[in-house]
C-alpha positions as CSV (number, residue, x, y, z in Angstrom):
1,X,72.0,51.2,-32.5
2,X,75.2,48.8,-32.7
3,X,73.9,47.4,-36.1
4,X,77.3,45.3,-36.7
5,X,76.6,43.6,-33.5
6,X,73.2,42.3,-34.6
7,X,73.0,38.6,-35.8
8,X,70.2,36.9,-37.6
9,X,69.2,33.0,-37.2
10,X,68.5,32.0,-40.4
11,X,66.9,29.0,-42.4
12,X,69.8,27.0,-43.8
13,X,69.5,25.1,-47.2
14,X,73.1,23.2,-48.4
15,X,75.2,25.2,-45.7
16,X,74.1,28.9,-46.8
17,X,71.1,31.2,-45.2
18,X,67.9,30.9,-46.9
19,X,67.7,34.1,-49.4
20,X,66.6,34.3,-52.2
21,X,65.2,36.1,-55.3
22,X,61.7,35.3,-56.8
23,X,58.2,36.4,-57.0
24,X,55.7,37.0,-53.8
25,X,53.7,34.1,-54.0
26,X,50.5,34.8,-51.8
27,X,48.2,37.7,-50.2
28,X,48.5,41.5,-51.4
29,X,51.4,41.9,-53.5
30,X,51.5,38.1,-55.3
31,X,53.8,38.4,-58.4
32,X,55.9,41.1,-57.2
33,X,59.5,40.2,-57.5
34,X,61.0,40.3,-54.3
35,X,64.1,39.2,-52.1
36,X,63.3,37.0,-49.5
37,X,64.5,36.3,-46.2
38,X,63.6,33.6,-44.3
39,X,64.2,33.7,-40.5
40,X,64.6,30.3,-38.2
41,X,62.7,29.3,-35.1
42,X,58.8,29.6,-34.5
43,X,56.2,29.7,-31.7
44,X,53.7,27.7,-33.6
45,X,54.0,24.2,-35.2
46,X,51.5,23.5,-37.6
47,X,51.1,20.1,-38.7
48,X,50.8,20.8,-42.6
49,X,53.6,23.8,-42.5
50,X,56.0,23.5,-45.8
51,X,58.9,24.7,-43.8
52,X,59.0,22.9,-40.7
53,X,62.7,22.7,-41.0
54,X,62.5,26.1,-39.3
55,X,60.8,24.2,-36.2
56,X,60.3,20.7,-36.1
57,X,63.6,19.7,-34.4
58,X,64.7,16.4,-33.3
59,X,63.9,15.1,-29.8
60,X,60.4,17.4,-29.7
61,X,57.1,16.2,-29.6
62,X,55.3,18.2,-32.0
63,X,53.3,16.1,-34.7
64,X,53.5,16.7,-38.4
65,X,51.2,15.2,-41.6
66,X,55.1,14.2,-43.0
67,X,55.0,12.1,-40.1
68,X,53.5,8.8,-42.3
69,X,55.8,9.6,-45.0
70,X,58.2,6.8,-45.5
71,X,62.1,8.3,-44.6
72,X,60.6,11.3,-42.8
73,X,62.4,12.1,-39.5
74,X,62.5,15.3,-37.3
75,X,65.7,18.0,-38.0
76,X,68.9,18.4,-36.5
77,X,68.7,22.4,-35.0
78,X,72.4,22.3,-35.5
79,X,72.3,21.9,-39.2
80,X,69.1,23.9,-40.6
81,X,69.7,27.7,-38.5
82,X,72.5,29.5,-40.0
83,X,73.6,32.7,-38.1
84,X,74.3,35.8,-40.0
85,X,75.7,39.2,-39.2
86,X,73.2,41.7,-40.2
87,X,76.4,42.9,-42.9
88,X,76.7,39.5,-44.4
89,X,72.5,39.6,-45.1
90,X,73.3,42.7,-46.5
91,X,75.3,41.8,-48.7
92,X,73.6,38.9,-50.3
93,X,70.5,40.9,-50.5
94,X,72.0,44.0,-52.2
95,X,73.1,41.1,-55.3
96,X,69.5,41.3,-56.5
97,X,67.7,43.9,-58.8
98,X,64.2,43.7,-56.3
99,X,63.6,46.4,-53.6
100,X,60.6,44.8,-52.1
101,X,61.7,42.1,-49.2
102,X,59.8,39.7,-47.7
103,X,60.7,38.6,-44.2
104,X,59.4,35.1,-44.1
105,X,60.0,32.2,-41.1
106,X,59.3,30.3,-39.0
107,X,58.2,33.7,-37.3
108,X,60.2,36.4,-37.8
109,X,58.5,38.5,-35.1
110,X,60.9,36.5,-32.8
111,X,63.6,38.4,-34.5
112,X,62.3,41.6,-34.0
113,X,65.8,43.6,-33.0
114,X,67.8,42.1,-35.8
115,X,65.6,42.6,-38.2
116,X,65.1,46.2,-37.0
117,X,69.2,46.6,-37.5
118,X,68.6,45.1,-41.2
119,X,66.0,47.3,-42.3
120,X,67.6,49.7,-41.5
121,X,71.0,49.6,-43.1
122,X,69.0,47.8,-46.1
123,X,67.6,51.5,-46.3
124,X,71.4,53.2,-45.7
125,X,72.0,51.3,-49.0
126,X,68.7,52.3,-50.7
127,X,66.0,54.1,-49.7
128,X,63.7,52.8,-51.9
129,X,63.6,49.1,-50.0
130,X,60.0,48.0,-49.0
131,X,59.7,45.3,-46.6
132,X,56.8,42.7,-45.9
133,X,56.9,40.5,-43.0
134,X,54.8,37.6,-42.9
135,X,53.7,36.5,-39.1
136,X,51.5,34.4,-37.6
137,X,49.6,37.0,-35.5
138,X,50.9,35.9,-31.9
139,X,53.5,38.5,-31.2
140,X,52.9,42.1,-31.0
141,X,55.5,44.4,-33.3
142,X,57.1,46.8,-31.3
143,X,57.2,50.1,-31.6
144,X,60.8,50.1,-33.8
145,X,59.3,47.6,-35.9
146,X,56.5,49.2,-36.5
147,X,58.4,52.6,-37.6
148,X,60.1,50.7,-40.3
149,X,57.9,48.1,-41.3
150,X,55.5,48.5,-44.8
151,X,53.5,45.8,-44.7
152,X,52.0,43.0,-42.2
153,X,50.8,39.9,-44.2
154,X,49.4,38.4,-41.0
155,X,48.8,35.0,-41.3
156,X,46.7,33.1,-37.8
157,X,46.2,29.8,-37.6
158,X,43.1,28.1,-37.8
159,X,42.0,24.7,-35.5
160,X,43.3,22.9,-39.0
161,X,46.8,23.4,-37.7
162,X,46.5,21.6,-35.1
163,X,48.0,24.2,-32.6
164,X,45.7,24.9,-29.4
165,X,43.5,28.0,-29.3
166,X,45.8,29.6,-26.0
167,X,48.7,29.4,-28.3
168,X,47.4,30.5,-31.6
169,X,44.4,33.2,-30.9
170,X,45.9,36.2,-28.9
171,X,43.3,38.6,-28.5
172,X,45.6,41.5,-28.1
173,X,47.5,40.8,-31.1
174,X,43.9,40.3,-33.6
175,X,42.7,43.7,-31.8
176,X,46.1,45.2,-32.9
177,X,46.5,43.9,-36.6
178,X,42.8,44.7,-37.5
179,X,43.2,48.4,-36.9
180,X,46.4,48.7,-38.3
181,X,46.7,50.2,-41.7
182,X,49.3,48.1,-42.7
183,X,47.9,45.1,-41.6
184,X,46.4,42.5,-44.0
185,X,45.1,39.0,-43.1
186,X,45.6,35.7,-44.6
187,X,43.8,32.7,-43.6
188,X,44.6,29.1,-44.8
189,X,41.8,27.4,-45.6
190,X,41.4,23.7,-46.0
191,X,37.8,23.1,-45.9
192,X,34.7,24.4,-45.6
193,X,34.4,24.3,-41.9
194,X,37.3,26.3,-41.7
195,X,35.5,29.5,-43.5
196,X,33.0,29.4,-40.9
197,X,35.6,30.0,-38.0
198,X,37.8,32.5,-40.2
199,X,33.6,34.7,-40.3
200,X,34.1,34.4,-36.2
201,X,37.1,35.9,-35.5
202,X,36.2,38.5,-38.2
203,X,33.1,39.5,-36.3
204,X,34.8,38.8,-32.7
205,X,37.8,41.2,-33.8
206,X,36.3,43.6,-36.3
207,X,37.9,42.8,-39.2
208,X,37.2,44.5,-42.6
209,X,36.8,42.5,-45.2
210,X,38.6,44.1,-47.4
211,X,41.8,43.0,-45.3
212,X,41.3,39.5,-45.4
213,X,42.7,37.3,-48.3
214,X,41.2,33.2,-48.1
215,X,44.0,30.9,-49.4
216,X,43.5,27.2,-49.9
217,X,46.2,24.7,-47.8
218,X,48.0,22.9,-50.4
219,X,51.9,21.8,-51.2
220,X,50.8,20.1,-54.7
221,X,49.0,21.8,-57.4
222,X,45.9,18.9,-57.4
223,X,45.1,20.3,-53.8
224,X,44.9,23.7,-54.7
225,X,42.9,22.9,-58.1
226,X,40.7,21.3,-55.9
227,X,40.2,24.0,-52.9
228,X,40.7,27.1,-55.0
229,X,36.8,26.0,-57.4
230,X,34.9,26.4,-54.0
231,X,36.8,28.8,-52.1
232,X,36.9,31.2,-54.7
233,X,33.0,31.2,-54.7
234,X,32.9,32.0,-50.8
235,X,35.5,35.0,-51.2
236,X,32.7,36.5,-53.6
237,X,29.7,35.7,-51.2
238,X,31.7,37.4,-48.3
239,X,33.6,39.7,-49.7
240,X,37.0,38.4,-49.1
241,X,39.9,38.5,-51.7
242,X,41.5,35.1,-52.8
243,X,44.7,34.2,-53.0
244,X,46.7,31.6,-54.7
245,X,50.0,29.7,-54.0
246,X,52.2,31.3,-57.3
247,X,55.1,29.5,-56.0
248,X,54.2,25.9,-55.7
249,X,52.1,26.3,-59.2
250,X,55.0,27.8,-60.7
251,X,57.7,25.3,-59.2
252,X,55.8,22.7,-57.0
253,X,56.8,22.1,-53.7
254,X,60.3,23.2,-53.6
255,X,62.5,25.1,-50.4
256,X,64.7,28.4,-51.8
257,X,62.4,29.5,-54.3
């Protein structure tokens, strides 16, 4: 494996690669301290995504809910992907306490060889480094990933995201996830409608429901108030578990932490 030849596109916030040290906000292991990572570029383009710097780049057509915002405007690819040598990721990660990682996007999966080459020498340094990626449930790991991976916080997109069902549903990929052991789902939810398509594809993919976590859409603490009183009442009629948005109730909607 040439490792030192492996490079990473990046978020970029102020010039520098989006990493950073802080708590897992969502799904299975919310409050963990962990490192994250967040990777640039994505396959989907959901129209309430809070990091649609990673996608939403100027002169495409894709449509966002910031689009009635007054000053809003698409980005400039050139500016927001920072690419990093596997080394220099390495580094900055390595200047935090946390072992757990969380590779984050955009969609990571898209990174797959790179981030292969990370985890690797991440574990050179340490073996005690866990990683979690969080994807969108369109691309299938590969087998290398797969070896060195912990933890799949797969995350599909409902019709709320405005992202057509041949791009976002990928039969192969929901057979894959739901028998995988690492594999746990996460479904944003935004209203009640949506629950009843997240109980389809459970019973159209055999999902346990055990594996799925019901998180309510929301950038501003009033949206989750509101969401999390009845969503928290269908995760106990179902079975589901329920999961919050730490991060935006902790610091609101803010990028880099």
């Amino acid at each position: 494996m040439r490792i030192g030849q492996s490079v990473l596109k990046l978020a970029c916030l102020d010039g520098q690669p989006e990493i950073f040290y802080s708590i897992q906000g969502e799904g299975r292991t919310a409050g963990t301290p962990s490192v994250f990572i967040r990777t640039s570029l994505c396959n989907l383009h959901c129209i309430w995504c809070d990091t649609d710097y990673t996608w939403n780049w100027e002169g495409t057509p894709f449509v966002h809910e910031n689009d009635a915002r007054p000053g809003y405007r698409k980005f400039d690819k050139k500016t927001w992907i920072k690419r990093c040598s596997i080394e220099e990721v390495v580094e900055r990660v390595l200047a935090y306490p946390a072992r757990n990682v969380v590779l984050t996007g955009g969609e990571p999966l898209m990174q797959q060889s790179a981030l292969v080459a990370l985890m690797h020498r991440l574990r050179q340094c340490d073996a005690s480094y866990r990683f979690e990626v969080e994807t969108n449930g369109t691309l299938l790991p590969r087998a290398e990933f797969e070896a060195v991976i912990d933890q799949y916080n797969v995350s599909p997109k409902l019709t709320n995201s405005n992202n057509p069902a041949r791009l976002r549903e990928r039969p192969a990929v929901y057979f894959y996830f739901a028998r995988n052991l690492k594999a746990y789902f996460k479904f944003v939810v935004a209203q009640p409608s949506d629950v009843q398509e997240v109980l389809c594809l459970q019973e159209r993919y055999g999902i346990a429901a055990e594996k799925i976590w019901l998180m309510p859409e929301g950038s501003t603490r009033q949206k989750l108030a509101h969401r999390r009183r009845w969503l928290v009442e269908v995760c106990k009629i179902h079975g589901f578990c329920y999961t919050d948005r730490l991060h935006v109730q902790i610091w609101g909607n803010r990028k880099g932490v």
